[in-house]
C-alpha positions in Angstrom: 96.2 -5.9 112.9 97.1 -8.5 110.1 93.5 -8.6 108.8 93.2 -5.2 109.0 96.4 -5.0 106.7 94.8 -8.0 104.6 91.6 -6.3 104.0 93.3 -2.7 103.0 95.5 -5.0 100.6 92.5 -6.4 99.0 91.3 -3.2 98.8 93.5 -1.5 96.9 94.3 -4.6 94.7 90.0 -4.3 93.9 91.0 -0.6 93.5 94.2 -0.8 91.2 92.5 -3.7 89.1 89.2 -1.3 88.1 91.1 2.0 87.7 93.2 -0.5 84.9 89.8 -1.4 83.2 88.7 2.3 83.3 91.8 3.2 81.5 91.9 0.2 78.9 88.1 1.7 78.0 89.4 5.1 77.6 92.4 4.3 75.8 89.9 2.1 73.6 87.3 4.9 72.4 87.9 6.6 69.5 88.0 10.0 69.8 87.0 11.0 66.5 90.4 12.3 65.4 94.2 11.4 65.1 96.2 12.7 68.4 99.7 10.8 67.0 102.4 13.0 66.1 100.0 16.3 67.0 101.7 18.9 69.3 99.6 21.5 70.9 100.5 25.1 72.3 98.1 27.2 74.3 97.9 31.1 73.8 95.5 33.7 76.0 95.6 36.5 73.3 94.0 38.6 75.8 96.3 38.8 78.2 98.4 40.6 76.0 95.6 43.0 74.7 94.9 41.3 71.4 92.0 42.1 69.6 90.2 39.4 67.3 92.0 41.0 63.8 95.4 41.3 65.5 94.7 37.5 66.9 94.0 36.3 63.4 97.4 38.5 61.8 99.8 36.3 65.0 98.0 32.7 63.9 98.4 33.4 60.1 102.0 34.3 60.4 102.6 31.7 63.1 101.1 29.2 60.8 103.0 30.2 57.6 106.5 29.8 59.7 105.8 27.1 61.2 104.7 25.3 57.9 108.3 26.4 56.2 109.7 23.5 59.5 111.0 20.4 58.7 109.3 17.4 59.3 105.8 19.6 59.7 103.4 18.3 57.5 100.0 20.3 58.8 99.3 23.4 61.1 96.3 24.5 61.8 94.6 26.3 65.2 91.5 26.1 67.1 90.2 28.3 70.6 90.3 25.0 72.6 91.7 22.1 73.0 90.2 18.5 72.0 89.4 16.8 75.2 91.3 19.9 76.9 89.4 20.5 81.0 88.4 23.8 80.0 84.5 25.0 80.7 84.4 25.4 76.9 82.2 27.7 74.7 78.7 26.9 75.1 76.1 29.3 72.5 72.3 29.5 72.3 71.9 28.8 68.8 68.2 29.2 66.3 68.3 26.3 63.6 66.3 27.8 60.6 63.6 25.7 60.1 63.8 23.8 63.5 61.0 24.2 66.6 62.6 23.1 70.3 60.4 21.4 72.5 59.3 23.0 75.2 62.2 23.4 77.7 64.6 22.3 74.8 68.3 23.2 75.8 69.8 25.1 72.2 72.9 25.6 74.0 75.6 24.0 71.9 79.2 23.0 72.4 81.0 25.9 69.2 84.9 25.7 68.7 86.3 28.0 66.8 89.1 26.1 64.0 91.3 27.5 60.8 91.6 26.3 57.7 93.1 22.6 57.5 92.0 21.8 60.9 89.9 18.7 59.9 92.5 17.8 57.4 95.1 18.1 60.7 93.3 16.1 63.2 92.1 13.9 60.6 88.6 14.3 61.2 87.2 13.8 58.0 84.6 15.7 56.4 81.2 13.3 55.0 79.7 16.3 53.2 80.7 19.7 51.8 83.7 21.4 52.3 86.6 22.8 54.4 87.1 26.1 55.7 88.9 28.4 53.3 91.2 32.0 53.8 88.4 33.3 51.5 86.2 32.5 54.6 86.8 35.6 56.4 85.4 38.4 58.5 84.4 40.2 54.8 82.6 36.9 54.0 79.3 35.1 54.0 79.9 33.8 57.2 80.2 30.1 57.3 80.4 27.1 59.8 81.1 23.3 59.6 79.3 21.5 62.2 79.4 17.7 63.0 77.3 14.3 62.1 75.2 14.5 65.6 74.1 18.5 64.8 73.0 17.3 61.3 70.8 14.5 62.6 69.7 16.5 65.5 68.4 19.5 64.2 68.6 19.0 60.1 66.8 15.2 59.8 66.0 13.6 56.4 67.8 16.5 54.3 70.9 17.3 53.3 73.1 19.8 56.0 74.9 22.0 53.1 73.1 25.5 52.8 71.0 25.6 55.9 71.1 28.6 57.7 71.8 28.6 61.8 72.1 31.9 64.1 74.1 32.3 66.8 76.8 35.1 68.0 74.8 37.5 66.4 74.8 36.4 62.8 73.2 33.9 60.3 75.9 31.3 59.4 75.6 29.1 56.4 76.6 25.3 56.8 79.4 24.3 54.3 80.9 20.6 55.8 79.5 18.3 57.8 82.2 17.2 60.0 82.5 12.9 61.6 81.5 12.9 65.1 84.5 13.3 67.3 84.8 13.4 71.1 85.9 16.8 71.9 84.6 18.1 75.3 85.6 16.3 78.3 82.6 16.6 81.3 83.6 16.9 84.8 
């Protein structure tokens, strides 16, 4: 009985001491962006029977108060959460300009972000620009993607101006965002 109780002892001190190394890793990799003094809020717009313009009307004014707070120095939104456990929004995207291999996966990881999100997470932005209000639904559409899409699919040339398709539409690249860890796999 006693080494039976000695042996589940050591076994959970071997357990305890590698789930503390796992975490001191975790804790040590940068995630790509600034989680201090960030509070997140969830919303399913669809629940309540919101359509994407009526979506985009509740974030603007939801924004614009809660800028007008004290102590609030940025508010921006996204559709998901960094390193949230959600399956995430996965597209099949065509890279002008780029042939797959055969059997290459063109499904990519696409978030959805406002204005001043980079500037909120403090992911910063190595080429190009930020999202604007002028980048609308009436506008050239646009999208910022990240240092691992640019060297992936856009090698030994500048990203700003190529053209990728996906959800239906060309999008123009305007900001080539740092690499940041956003998707958790489970």
């Amino acid at each position: 009985m006693v080494i039976s109780e000695v042996a589940l002892a050591v076994l959970a001190l071997v357990g305890a001491t590698l789930f503390l190394k796992s975490f001191e890793r975790a804790r040590a990799v940068d995630p790509g962006f600034s989680p201090d003094g960030v509070a997140l809020a969830q919303f399913d717009f669809s629940t309540a029977g919101y359509d994407a313009q009526q979506t985009d009307i509740f974030c603007r004014r939801l924004r614009e108060r809660m800028e007008q707070l004290p102590g609030v120095t940025a508010v921006s939104y996204d559709d998901s959460v960094p390193l949230g456990f959600n399956g995430g929004n996965w597209e099949t995207l065509d890279v002008e300009g780029y042939v797959p291999g055969p059997n290459e996966n063109m499904k990519i990881y696409r978030d959805l972000v406002s204005p001043g999100y980079f500037d909120s997470m403090k992911t910063p932005l190595v080429e190009g620009r930020d999202f604007d209000w002028h980048d609308d639904h009436t506008a050239l559409a646009v999208m910022i993607v990240n240092q691992e899409f640019a060297r992936r699919f856009l090698t030994n040339s500048s990203a700003i101006g190529h053209k990728v398709y996906g959800w239906g539409e060309w999008f123009t690249i305007v900001g080539v965002a740092k690499d940041s860890k956003y998707h958790l796999c489970y």
